[in-house]
VEXTORLUM-318259 format. One record per residue (C-alpha): residue number from 1; residue in one letter; x, y, z. Coordinates in steps of 0.25 Angstrom, whole numbers. Each point is the difference from the previous one (the first is absolute). Layout:
BEGIN
> NUM;A;X;Y;Z
...
END
This chain:
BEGIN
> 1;X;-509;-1080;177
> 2;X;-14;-3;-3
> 3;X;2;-2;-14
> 4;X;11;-11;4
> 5;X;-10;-6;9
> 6;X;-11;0;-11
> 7;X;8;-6;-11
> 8;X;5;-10;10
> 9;X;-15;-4;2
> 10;X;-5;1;-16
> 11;X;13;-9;-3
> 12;X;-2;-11;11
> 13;X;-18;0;-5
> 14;X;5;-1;-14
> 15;X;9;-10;4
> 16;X;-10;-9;9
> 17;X;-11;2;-12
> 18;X;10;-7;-11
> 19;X;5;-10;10
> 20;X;-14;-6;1
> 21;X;-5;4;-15
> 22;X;9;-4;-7
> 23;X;9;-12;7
> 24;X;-7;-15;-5
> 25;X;-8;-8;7
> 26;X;6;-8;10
> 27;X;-9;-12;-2
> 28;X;7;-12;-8
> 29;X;-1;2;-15
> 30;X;-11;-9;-7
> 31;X;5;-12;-7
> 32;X;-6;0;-16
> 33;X;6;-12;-4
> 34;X;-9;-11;-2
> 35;X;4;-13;7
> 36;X;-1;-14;-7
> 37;X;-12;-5;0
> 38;X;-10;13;-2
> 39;X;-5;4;-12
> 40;X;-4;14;-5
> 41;X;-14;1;-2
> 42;X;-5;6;-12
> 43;X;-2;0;-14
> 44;X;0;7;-14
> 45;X;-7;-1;-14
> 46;X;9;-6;-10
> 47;X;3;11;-10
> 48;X;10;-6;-9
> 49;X;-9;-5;-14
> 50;X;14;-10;-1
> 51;X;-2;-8;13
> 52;X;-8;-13;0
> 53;X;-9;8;14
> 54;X;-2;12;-9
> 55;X;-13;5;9
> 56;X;2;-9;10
> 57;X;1;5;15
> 58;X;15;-3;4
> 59;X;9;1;13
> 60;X;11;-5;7
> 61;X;-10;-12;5
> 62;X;0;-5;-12
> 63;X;16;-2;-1
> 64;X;1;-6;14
> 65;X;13;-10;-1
> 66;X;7;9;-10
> 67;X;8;14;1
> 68;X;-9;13;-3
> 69;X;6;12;-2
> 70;X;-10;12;0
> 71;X;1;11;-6
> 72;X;-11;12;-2
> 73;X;0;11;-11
> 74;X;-8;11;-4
> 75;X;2;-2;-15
> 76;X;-12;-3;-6
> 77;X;2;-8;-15
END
């Protein structure tokens, strides 16, 4: 009868311990869209030798007005 009583207690602490471990946060999620009107802040050297700001700091300020698409790779040529 014990051992009933035991597992009864094991099962309902491991139940309590993944309820609060592993359910989500119950906070609103963050929102990571960019509204209009902001602009990212950075900037990168120009690598490509073909483009007229070959050297030249660049970023998504300097395209303000126009559709950006951003897109980071780890190939290096």
């Amino acid at each position: 009868m014990n051992n009933i009583k035991l597992i009864k207690t094991l099962f309902l602490l491991f139940f309590i311990t993944f309820y609060f471990t592993a359910c989500e946060s119950l906070s609103p999620p963050k929102n990571n869209i960019i509204e209009e009107g902001e602009v990212l802040s950075f900037s990168l050297q120009n690598i490509n030798p073909n483009s007229t700001t070959f050297g030249n700091d660049v970023g998504p300020q300097d395209y303000l007005g126009k559709v950006v698409l951003i897109y980071f790779t780890n190939n290096e040529t």
